[in-house]
FISE-17715 format. One line per field, with one value per residue (C-alpha): x, y, z; residue number from 1; residue in three letters. Coordinates in Angstrom, 1 decimal. Example, Ala and Ser with C-alpha at 12.3 -4.5 7.8 and 13.67 -1.06 7.14 Angstrom:
px = 12.3, 13.7 $
py = -4.5, -1.1 $
pz = 7.8, 7.1 $
nr = 1, 2 $
rest = ALA, SER $
//
This chain:
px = 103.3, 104.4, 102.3, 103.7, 107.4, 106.4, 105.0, 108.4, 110.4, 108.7, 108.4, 112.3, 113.2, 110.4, 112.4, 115.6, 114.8, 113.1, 116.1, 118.5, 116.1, 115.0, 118.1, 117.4, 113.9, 113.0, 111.9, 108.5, 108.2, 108.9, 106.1, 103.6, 103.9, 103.5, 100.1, 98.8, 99.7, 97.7, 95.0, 94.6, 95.4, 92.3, 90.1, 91.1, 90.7, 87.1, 86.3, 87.4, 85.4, 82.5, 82.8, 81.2, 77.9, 77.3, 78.7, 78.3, 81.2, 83.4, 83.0, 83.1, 86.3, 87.5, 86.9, 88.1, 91.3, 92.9, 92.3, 94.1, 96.8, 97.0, 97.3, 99.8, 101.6, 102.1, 103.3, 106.2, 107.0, 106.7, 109.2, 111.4, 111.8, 111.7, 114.8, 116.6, 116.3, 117.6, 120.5, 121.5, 121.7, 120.9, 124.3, 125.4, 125.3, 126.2, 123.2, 120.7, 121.3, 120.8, 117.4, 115.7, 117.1, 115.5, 112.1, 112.4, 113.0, 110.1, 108.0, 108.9, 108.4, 105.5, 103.4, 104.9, 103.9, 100.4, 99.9, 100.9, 99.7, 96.2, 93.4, 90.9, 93.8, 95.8, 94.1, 91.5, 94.2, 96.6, 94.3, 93.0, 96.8, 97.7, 94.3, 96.1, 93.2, 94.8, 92.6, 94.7, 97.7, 96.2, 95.0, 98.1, 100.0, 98.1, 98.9, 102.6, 102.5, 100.7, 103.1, 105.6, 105.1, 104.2, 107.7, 109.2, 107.1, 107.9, 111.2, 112.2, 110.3, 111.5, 114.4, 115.5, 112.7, 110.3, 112.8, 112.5, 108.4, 109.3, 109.9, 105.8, 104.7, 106.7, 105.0, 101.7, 101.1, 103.0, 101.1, 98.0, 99.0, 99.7, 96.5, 95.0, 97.0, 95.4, 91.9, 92.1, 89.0, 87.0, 83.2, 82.4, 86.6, 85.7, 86.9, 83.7, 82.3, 85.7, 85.6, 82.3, 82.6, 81.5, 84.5, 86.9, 84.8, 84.8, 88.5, 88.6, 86.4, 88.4, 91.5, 89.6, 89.9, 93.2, 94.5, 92.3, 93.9, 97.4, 95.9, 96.0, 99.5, 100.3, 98.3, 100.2, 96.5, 96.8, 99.2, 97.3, 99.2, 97.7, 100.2, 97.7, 94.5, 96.5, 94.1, 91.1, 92.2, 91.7, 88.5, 86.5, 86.5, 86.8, 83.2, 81.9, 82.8, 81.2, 77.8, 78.1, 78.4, 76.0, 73.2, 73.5, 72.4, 75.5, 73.6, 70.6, 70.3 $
py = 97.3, 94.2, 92.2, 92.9, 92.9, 89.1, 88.0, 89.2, 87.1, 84.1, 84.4, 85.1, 81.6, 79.8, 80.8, 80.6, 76.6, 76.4, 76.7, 74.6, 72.0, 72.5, 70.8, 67.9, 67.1, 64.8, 67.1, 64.9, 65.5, 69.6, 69.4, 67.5, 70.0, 73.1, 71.5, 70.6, 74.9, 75.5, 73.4, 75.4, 78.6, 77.9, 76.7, 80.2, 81.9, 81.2, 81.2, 85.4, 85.8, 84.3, 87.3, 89.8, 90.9, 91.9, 90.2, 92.8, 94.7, 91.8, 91.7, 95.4, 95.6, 92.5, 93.7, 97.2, 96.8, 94.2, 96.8, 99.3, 96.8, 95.4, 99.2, 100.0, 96.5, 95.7, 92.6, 93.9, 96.4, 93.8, 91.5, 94.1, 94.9, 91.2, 91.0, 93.9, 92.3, 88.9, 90.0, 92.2, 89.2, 86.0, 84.2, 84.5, 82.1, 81.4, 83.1, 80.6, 79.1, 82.4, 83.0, 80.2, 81.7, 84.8, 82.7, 80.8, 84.0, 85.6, 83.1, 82.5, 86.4, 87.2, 83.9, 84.1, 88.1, 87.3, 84.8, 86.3, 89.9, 88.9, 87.8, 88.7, 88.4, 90.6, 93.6, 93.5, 91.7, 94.1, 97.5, 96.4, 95.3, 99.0, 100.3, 98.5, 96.0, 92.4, 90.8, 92.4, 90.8, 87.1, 87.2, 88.3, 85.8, 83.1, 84.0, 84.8, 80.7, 79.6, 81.9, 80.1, 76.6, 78.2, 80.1, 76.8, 75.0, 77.9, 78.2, 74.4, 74.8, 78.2, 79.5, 82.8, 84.7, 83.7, 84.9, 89.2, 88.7, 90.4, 93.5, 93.2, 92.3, 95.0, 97.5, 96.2, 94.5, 97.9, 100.5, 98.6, 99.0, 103.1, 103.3, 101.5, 103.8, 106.5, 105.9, 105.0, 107.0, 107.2, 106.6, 103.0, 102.2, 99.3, 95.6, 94.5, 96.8, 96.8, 93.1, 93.5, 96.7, 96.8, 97.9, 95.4, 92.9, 93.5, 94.3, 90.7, 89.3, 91.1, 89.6, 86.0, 86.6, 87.2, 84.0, 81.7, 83.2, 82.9, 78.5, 78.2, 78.8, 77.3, 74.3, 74.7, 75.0, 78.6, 81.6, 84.0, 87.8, 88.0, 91.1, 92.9, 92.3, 94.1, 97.5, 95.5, 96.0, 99.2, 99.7, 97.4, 99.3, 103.1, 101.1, 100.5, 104.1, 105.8, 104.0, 105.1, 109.1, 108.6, 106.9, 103.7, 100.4, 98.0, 95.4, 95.4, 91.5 $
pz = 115.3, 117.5, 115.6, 112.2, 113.5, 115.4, 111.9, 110.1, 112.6, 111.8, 108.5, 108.5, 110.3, 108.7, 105.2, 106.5, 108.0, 105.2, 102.7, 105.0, 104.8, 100.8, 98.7, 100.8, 99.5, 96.9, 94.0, 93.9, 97.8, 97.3, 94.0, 96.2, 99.2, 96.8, 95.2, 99.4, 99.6, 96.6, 97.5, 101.0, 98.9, 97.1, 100.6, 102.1, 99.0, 98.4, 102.4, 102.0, 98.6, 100.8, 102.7, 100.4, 101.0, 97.9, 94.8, 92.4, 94.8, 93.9, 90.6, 90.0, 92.2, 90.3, 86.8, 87.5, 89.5, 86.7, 84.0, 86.1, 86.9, 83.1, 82.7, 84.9, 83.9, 88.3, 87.1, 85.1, 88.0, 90.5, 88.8, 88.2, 91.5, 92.5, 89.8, 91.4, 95.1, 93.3, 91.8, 94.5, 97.1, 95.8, 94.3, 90.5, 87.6, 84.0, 82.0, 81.8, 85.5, 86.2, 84.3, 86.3, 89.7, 88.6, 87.7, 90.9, 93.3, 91.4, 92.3, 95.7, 96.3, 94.5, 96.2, 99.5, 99.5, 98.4, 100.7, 103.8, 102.9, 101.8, 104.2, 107.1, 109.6, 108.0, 107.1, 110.8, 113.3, 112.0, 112.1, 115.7, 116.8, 116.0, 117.8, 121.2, 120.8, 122.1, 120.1, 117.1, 118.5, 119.1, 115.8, 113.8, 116.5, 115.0, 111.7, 111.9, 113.7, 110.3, 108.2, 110.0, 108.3, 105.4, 104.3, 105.4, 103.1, 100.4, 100.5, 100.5, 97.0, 96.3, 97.9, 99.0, 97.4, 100.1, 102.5, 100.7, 101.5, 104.7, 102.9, 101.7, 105.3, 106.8, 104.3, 104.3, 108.1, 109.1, 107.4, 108.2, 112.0, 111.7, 110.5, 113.1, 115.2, 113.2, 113.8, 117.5, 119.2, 115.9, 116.3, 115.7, 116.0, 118.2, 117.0, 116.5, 114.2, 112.7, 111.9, 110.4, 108.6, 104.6, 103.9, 105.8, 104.2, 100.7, 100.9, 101.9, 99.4, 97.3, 98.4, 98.2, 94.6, 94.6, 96.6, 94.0, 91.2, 92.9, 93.7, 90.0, 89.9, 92.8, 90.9, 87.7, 86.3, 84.6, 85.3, 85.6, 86.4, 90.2, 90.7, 88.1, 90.5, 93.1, 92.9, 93.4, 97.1, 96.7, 94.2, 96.5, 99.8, 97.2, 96.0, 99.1, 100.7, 97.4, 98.0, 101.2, 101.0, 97.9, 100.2, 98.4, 100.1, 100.0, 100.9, 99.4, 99.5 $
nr = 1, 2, 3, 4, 5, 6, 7, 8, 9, 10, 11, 12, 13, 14, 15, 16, 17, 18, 19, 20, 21, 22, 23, 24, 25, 26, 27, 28, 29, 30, 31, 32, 33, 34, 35, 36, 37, 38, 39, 40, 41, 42, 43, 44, 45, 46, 47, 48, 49, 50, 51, 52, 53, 54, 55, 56, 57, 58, 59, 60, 61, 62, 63, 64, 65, 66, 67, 68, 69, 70, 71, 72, 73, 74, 75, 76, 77, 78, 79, 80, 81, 82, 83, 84, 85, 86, 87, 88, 89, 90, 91, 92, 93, 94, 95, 96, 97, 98, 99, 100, 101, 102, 103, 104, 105, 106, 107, 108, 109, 110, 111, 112, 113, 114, 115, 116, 117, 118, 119, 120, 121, 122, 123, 124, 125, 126, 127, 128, 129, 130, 131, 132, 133, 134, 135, 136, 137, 138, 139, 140, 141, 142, 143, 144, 145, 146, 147, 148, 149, 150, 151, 152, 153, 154, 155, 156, 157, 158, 159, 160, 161, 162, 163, 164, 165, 166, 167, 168, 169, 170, 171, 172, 173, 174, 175, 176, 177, 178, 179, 180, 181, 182, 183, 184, 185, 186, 187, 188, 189, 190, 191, 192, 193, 194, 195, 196, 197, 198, 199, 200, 201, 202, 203, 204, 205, 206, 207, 208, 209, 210, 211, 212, 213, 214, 215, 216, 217, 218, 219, 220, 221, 222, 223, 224, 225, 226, 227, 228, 229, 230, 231, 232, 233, 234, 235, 236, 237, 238, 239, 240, 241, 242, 243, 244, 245, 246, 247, 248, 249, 250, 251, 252, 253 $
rest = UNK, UNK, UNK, UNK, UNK, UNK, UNK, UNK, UNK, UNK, UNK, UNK, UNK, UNK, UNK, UNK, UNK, UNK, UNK, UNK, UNK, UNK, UNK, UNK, UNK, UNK, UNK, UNK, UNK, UNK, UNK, UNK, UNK, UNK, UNK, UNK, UNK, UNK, UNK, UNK, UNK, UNK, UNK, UNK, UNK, UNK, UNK, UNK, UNK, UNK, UNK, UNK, UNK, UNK, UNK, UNK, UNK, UNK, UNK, UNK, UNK, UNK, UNK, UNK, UNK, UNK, UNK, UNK, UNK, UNK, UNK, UNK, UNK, UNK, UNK, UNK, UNK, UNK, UNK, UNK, UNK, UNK, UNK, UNK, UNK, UNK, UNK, UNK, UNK, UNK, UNK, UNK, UNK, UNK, UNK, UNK, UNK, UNK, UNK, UNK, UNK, UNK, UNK, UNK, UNK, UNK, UNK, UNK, UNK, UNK, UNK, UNK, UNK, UNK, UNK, UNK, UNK, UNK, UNK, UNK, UNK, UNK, UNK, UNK, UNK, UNK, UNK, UNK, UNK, UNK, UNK, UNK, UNK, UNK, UNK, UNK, UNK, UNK, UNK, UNK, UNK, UNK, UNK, UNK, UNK, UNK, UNK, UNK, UNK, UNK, UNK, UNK, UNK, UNK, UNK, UNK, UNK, UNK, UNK, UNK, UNK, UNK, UNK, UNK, UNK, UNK, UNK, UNK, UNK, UNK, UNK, UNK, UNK, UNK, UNK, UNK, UNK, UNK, UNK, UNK, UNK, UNK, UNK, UNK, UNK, UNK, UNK, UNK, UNK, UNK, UNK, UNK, UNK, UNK, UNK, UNK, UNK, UNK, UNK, UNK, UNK, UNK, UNK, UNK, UNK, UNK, UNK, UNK, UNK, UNK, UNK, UNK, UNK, UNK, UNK, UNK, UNK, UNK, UNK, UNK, UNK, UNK, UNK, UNK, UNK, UNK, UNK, UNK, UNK, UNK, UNK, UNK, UNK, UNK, UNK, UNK, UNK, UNK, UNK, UNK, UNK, UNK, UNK, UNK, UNK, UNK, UNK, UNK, UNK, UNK, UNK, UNK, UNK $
//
């Protein structure tokens, strides 16, 4: 759990630097700094989708997980509870100053939880951090330093919604960790299997997906509703775990 708790610390001055600094930036400085994210948004992104062993995993965790999110509408219930945070602390307006605060905090939340929730480091440097592995720790170390820059960069551009992206780290780096905690002992438990596990690694490709989709928007190329890929995350490793028990080769490439 240190990790996740040191990666919410940074994240929390890295926004809070971040939106001291913000007002002071040129507007074309603040645009030109969110397309340089996006463009490393998009590197990362297809480095994780790299990951997959088997493509047809991707695809199938792809295509499935957005029809369950477009079912589910994620996106609406992700803005609405990106709405409720922002009108519960982030300062009032008249009604249309106050319908691009909303847009703005949205945006900062939603992208700023994406990025930092959504990656290799995350999901195995959080696991083996609550296995008592120091590797676990180094890695999510590293990250939370990256993270660091990055919710500064964010919230100059975005304000205070970068800032409530804690919330998704402490849920997702923190349940990550208790369930490293959960499988400590487990045959095959070790780091190294553990980085290179089917499952960690089409989670990841997964993922991949996910942060492209997100570089679009950070790109102002398409919006596509990344919220709604959200159960791909957990389709591709149910996929990979399926194949297993039935005897299926994963990798038959």
């Amino acid at each position: 759990m240190g990790g996740a708790l040191l990666n919410i610390v940074t994240v929390t001055l890295g926004s809070l630097l971040g939106m001291a600094i913000g007002q002071r930036l040129p507007a074309r400085l603040q645009e030109s700094v969110v397309t340089g994210l996006g463009l490393i948004t998009l590197l990362v992104g297809l480095q994780n989708a790299s990951r997959s062993g088997n493509i047809i995993i991707t695809l199938l965790a792809t295509l499935i997980g957005v029809i369950i999110g477009e079912l589910l509408r994620l996106d609406m219930a992700l803005e609405r509870f990106g709405a409720w945070l922002q009108r519960r602390f982030a300062a009032r307006g008249p009604e249309s100053a106050a319908a691009q605060q909303r847009e703005r905090f949205l945006q900062g939340f939603i992208t700023a939880s994406l990025v930092f929730c959504v990656g290799p480091l995350t999901f195995v440097g959080s696991i083996q951090d609550g296995m008592g592995l120091a590797i676990g720790f180094q890695a999510i170390a590293i990250k939370s330093a990256l993270d660091a820059f990055a919710s500064m960069a964010f919230a100059a551009s975005f304000g205070v919604g970068v800032l409530f992206s804690v919330v998704t780290i402490a849920l997702v780096q923190g349940g990550l960790s208790l369930f490293g905690m959960a499988i400590v002992g487990s045959v095959g438990a070790d780091s190294a299997s553990l980085s290179s596990s089917p499952i960690i690694l089409e989670l990841t490709a997964a993922g991949g997906i996910m942060l492209m989709a997100l570089a679009l928007v950070l790109l102002d190329i398409k919006k596509p509703r990344v919220a709604n890929f959200l159960p791909a995350l957990l389709v591709a490793p149910s996929l990979v775990a399926l194949g297993q028990a039935l005897g299926i080769a994963i990798y038959p490439f």
